[in-house]
N, C-alpha and C positions, 0 to 999 in steps of 0.2 A: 529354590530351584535355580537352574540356568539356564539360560540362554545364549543365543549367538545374536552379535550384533557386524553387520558388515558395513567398516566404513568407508569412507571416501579418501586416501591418502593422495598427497601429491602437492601442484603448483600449476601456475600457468602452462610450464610446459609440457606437463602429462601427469600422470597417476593413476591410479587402479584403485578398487573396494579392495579392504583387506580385514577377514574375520580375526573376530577377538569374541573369546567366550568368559561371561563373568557372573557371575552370582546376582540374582536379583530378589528382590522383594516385594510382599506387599506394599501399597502406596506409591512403588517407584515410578518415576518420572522421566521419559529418555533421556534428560541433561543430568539426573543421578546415573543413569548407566556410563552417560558417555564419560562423568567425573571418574568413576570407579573406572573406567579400561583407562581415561588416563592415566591415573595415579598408581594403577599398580603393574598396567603393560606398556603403555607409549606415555610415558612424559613429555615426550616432543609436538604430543598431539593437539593442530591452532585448531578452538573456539571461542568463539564470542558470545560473552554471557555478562549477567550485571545483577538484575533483580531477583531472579527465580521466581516470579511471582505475576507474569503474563502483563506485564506494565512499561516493563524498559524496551520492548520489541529488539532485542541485542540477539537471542537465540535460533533466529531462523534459519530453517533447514528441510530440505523436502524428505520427509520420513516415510519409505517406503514407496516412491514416489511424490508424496501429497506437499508442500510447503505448509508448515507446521512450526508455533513453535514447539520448541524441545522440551519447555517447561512445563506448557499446559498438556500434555500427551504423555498421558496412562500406558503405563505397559500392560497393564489390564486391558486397554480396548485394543490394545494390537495381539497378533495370531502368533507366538512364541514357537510354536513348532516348528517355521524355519524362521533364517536371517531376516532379522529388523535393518533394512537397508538406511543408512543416512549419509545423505551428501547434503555439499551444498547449495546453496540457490545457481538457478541455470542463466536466469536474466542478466545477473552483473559478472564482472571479471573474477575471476578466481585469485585471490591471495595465498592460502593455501589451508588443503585440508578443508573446516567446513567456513574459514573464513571468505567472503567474497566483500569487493570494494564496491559499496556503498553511494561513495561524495558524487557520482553525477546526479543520485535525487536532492542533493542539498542543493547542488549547482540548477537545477532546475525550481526549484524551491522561490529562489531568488529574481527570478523571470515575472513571478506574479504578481502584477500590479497592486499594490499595500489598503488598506483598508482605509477608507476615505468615510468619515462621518460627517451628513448633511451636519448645516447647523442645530445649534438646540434649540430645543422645543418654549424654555422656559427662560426668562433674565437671570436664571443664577446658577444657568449653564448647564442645566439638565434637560435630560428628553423622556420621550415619554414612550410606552413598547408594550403594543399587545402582549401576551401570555404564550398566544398561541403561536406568535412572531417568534418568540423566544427560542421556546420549545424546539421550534423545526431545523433550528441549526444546533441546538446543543447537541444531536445523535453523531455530528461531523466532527466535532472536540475529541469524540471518544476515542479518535485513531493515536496508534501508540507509535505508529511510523516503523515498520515490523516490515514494511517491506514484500509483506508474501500478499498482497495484490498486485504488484508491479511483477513480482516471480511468476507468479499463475497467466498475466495477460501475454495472451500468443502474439499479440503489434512488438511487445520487449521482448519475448520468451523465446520465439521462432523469428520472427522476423527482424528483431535487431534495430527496430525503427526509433534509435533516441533519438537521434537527429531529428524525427516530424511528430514524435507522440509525448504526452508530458507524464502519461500511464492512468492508470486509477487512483491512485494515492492525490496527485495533487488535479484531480478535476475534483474529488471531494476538496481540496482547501478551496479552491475557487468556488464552491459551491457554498462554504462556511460563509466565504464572503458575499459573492452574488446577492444570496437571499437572508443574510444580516439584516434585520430591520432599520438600522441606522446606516450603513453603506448605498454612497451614491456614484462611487464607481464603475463604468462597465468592460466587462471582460469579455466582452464576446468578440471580437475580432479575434484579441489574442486566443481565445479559444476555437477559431475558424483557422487560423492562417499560423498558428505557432504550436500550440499545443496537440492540435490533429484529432479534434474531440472526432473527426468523422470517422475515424481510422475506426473507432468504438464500434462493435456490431453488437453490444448487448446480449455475449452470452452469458453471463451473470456468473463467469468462471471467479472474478474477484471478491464478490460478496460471498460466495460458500466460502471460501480460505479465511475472510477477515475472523481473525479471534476476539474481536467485539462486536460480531453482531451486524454492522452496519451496514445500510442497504444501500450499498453503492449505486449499485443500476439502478434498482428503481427510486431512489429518494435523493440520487444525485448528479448521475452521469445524465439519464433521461431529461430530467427540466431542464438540465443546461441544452442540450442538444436541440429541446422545443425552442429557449431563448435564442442559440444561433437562429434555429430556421424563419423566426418571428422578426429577428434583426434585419436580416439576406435576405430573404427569399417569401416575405408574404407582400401581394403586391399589392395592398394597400397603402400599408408601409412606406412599400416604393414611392407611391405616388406622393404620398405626405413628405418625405426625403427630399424629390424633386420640388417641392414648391416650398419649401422651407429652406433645403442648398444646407441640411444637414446632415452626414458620414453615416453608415450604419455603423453601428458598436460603439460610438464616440461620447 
């Protein structure tokens, strides 16, 4: 059969969807559609792709609206009888077509203070790690850095706020490290006063998009957000701070 696909043509300084109609198949996968109108109607046409294989997070693209990647998305689950719309991500700047630039989450990346392991446990320089310890940050490795939780968050999306929010993407790495069992670093200042975890209202728009599953709000943004208010603002706390003469978050 066929279908229409309507894409997103253009650059920073404008563009338009423009339909391409092409033959599809069982199995197919939007980045097989979008290979096929490249290759036999627009040659010219920029995507970024790598693994086909929902791993390299390189494909992202809001399909039909939704930020999606292109690889993991069946033309099966989508509605064929009209335009499969594809553009690019609306968060970052537009390169052109469905490429957008990327490098300010790298540049942000680099802000978060490195992983600091207490000393070891044992004289021959090992430590030692609940199971259970383990376990609750491996689900935060799983991020392929795909980007389409920083697309979907309205603080990036609508509101433009890179300058005070660091997104979803990396309060999950702060959170890989936060609750490392062997990390004795803390991050909560920078996540009070840089990263703008307060800007987060917790509508779990980032965890439905993530294509592995992972429970941002509730298994990552939310604890950090109790550690801020635990740091600041319990006034116990306070009072221990005052008689001690030591920094919240330090």
């Amino acid at each position: 059969m066929n279908a229409t696909f309507s894409i997103w043509r253009g650059d920073g300084q404008g563009g338009s969807f423009r339909d391409y109609r092409t033959e599809v198949s069982e199995g197919m996968v939007v980045l097989d559609a979008v290979h096929r109108i490249q290759a036999d109607q627009a040659n010219d046409l920029a995507v970024r792709w790598n693994c086909k294989a929902g791993k390299c997070g390189s494909c992202s693209a809001e399909i039909n609206g939704t930020p999606r990647l292109m690889c993991m998305t069946r033309l099966s689950a989508l509605p064929l009888d009209a335009p499969v719309t594809i553009g690019p991500m609306k968060a970052f700047p537009l390169v052109r077509d469905l490429v957008t630039d990327v490098s300010w989450n790298f540049a942000m990346k680099k802000r978060i203070k490195k992983f600091k392991p207490r000393p070891p446990d044992a004289p021959d320089g090992t430590w030692r790690m609940a199971q259970a310890d383990i376990e609750r940050v491996q689900e935060f490795r799983k991020c392929i850095e795909c980007f389409l939780c920083q697309d979907v968050c309205h603080v990036l999306r609508d509101h433009e706020r890179t300058d005070a929010f660091a997104g979803p993407r990396f309060l999950v790495r702060i959170a890989s490290l936060e609750m490392h069992p062997l990390d004795i670093a803390s991050r909560s200042r920078y996540l009070k006063d840089q990263a703008g975890i307060g800007y987060c209202n917790i509508t779990k728009c980032c965890t439905e998009v993530c294509p592995e599953s992972i429970h941002i709000t509730d298994n990552a943004i939310i604890p950090l957000k109790e550690r801020v208010v635990d740091d600041f603002y319990d006034p116990v706390r306070r009072v221990w701070r005052w008689l001690t003469g030591r920094r919240p978050g330090s």
